[in-house]
C-alpha positions as CSV (number, residue, x, y, z in Angstrom):
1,X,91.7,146.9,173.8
2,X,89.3,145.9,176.8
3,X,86.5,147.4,174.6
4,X,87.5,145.3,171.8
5,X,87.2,142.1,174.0
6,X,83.8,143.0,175.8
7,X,82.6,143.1,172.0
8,X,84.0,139.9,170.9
9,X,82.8,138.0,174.0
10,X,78.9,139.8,173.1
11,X,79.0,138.9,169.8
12,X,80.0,135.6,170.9
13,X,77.1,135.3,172.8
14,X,74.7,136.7,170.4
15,X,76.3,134.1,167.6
16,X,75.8,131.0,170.3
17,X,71.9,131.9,170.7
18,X,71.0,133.0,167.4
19,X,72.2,129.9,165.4
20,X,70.4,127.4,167.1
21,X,66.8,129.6,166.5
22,X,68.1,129.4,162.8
23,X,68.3,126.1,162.3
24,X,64.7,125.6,164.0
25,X,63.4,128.0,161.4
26,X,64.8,127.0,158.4
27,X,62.9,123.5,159.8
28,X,59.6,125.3,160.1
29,X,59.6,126.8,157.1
30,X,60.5,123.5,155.1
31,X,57.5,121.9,157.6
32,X,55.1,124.6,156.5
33,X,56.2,124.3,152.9
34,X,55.6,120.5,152.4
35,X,52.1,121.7,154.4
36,X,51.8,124.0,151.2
37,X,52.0,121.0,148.7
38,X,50.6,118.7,150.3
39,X,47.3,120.9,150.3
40,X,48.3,121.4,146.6
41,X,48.9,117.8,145.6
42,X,45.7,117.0,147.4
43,X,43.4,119.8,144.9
44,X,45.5,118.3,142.1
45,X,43.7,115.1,142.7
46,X,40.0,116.5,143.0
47,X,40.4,118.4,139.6
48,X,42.0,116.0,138.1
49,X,41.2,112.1,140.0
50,X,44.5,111.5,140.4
51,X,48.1,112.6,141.9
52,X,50.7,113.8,139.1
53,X,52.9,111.2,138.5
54,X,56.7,111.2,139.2
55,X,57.4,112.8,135.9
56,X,55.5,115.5,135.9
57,X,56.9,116.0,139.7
58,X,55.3,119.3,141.9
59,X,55.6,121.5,138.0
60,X,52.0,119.9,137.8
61,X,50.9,122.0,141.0
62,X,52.4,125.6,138.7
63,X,51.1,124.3,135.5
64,X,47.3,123.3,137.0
65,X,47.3,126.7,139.2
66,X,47.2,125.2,142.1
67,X,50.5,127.2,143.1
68,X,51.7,130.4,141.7
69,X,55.3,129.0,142.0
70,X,57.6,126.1,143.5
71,X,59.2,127.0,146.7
72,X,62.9,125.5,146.9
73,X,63.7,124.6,150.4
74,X,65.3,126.6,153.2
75,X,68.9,125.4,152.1
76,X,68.0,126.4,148.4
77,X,67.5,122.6,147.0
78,X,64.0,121.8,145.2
79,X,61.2,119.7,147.0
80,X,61.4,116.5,146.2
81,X,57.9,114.0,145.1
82,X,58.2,110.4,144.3
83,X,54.9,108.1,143.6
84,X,54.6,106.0,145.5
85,X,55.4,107.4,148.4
86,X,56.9,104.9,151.6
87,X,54.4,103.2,153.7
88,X,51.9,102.5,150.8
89,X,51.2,106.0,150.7
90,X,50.2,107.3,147.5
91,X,53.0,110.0,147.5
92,X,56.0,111.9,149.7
93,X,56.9,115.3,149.6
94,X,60.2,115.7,150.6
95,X,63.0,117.9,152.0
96,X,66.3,116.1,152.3
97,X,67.8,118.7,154.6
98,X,70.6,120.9,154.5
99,X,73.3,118.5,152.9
100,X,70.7,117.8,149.7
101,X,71.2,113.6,150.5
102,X,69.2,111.7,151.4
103,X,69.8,110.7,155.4
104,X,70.9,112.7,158.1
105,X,70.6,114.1,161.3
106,X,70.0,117.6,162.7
107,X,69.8,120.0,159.9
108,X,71.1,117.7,157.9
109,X,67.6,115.3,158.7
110,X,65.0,114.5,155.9
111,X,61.5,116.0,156.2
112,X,58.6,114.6,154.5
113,X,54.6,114.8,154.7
């Protein structure tokens, strides 16, 4: 029995520290994947002079060979590209987090280029 509560009180340990490291790399990976297309978006436009549009979305980046494939997000939802993008820019890359909506905080946040 005291075995039995030495290894519930270790995994509860383990379980506290490991879930937090999680969720910072599920947000590193969704970082380094927007990094991906941005770079891809951005040889789009040299071969072609200009960004794809809305609808043709990132399956412009697969169909051009810039990319061998679209990534889907840590939390298994598909990048998401709108032109214009906010702030005058001429496009946004985004992740909109664990809960797939727009909004959010923690890993439920929106990450974008």
């Amino acid at each position: 029995m005291v075995v039995l509560v030495i290894l519930g009180l270790l995994a509860t340990i383990v379980v506290i520290n490991v879930m937090p490291a999680m969720d910072r790399a599920e947000r590193t990976k969704a970082q380094a994947d927007i990094s991906t297309l941005d770079e891809a978006v951005k040889m789009y436009r040299l071969e072609n002079r200009r960004y794809p549009t809305s609808e043709e979305g990132l399956q412009a980046l697969v169909a051009s060979r810039n990319l061998d494939r679209l990534p889907n997000d840590p939390w298994n939802n598909p990048y998401a590209y709108t032109v214009p993008g906010p702030d005058g820019r001429p496009y946004a890359i985004m992740s909109l987090g664990a809960d797939g909506r727009e909004g959010g905080d923690g890993e439920n946040e929106d990450l974008s280029n």
